[in-house]
C-alpha positions in Angstrom: 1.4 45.8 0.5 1.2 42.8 2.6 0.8 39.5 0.4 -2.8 37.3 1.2 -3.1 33.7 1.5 -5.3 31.3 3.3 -4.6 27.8 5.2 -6.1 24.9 4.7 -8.6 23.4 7.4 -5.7 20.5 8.4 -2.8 23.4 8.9 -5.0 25.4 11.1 -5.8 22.3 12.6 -1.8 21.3 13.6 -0.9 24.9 14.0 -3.6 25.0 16.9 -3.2 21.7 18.1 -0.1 19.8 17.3 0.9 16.5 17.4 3.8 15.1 19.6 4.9 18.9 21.0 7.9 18.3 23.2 11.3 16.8 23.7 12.3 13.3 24.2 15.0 13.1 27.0 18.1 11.4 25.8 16.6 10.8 22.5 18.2 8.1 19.9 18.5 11.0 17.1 17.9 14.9 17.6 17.3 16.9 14.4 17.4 21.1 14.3 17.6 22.8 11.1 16.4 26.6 10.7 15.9 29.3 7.9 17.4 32.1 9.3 15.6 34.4 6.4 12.3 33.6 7.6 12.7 32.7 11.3 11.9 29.1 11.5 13.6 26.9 13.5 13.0 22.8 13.9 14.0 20.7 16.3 13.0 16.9 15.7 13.6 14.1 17.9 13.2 10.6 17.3 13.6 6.9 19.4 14.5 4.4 17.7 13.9 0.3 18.3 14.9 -2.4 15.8 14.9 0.3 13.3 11.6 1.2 13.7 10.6 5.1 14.9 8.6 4.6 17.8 8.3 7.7 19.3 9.0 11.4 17.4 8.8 15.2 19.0 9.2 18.1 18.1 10.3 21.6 19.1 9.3 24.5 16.4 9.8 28.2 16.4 8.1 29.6 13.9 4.7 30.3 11.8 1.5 28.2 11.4 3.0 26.4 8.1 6.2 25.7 10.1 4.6 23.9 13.4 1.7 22.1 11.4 5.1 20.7 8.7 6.6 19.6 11.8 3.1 17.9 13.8 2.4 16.4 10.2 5.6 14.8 9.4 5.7 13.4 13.2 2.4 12.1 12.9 3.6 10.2 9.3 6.8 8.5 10.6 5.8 7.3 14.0 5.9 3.4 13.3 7.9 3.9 10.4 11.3 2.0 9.8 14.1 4.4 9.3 14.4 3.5 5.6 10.5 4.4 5.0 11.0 7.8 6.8 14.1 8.6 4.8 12.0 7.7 1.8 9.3 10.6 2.7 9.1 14.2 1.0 8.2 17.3 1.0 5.3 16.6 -1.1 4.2 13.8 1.1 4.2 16.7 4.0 2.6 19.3 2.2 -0.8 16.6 0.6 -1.3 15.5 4.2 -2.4 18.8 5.1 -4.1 19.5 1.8 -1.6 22.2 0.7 0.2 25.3 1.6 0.5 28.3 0.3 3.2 28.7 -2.4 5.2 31.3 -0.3 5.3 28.5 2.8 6.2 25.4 1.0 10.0 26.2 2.2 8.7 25.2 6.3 7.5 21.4 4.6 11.6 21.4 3.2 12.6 22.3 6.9 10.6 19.3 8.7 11.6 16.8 6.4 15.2 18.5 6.7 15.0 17.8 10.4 13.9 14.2 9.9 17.0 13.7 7.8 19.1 15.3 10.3 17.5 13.3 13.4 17.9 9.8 11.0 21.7 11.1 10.4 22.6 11.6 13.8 21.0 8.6 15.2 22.6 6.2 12.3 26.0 8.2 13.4 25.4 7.6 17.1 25.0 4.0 16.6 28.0 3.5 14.5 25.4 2.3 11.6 26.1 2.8 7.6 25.1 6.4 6.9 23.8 6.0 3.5 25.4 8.3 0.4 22.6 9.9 -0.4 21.9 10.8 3.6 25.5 12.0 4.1 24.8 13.8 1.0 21.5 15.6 2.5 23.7 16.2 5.8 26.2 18.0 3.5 23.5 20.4 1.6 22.1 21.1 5.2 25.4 21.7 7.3 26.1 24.2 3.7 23.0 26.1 3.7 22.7 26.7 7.5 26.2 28.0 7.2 25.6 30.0 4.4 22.5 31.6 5.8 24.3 32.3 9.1 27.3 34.3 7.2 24.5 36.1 5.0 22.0 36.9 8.3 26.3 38.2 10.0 26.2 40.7 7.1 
């Protein structure tokens, strides 16, 4: 029996019409991270001026939850410095769109995931201090996707 659950109006909102769909060309920091279980794959990219994010896209395969995670979190760090964005969570993601179904809350993981990722690479790029708890969120993610890709081999 196929499980039942509704959206809320702001989801269906960002699944229909997202915010900041694309790619930036030669961006400062490109994030992917997927759930190979479900499908979902994330690909955030962010510029970067005097610390601050000024521009953020996103490329998403996936289902409602996972492209309105990834429009949300674009629209909340746009103008953000890199330190406030590393600061969001999850939760933060998954209030601005006034909830998600219990069964989706792992897609809000994946877009803040993919912010991580995107902050990570740019801060390595730029030869900048990576901080512990980042390299730390770098490591779980590098694990996990390597974990689900030997578990999705066999």
């Amino acid at each position: 029996m196929r499980q039942q659950f509704s959206y809320s109006k702001k989801v269906l909102k960002h699944f229909k019409s997202p915010h900041n769909l694309g790619k930036i060309k030669n961006a400062d920091g490109v994030g992917e991270v997927g759930n190979l279980s479900c499908g979902d794959v994330m690909k955030l990219y962010i510029r970067v001026d005097k610390n601050i994010i000024t521009d953020v896209k996103f490329e998403t395969y996936g289902c409602a939850a996972a492209i309105a995670t990834s429009s949300i979190t674009t629209d909340l760090v746009k103008g953000k410095s890199i330190e406030e964005a590393l600061a969001m969570t999850n939760k933060e993601v998954i209030d601005s769109l006034d909830g998600l179904p219990p069964i989706k809350i792992h897609c809000s993981l994946l877009s803040v995931d993919a912010l991580n990722e995107a902050i990570y690479d740019f801060l390595k790029k730029n030869d900048k201090k990576i901080p512990d708890f980042l390299d730390k969120r770098h490591e779980r993610t590098v694990t996990l996707q390597k974990m689900e890709e030997h578990e999705h081999k066999n």
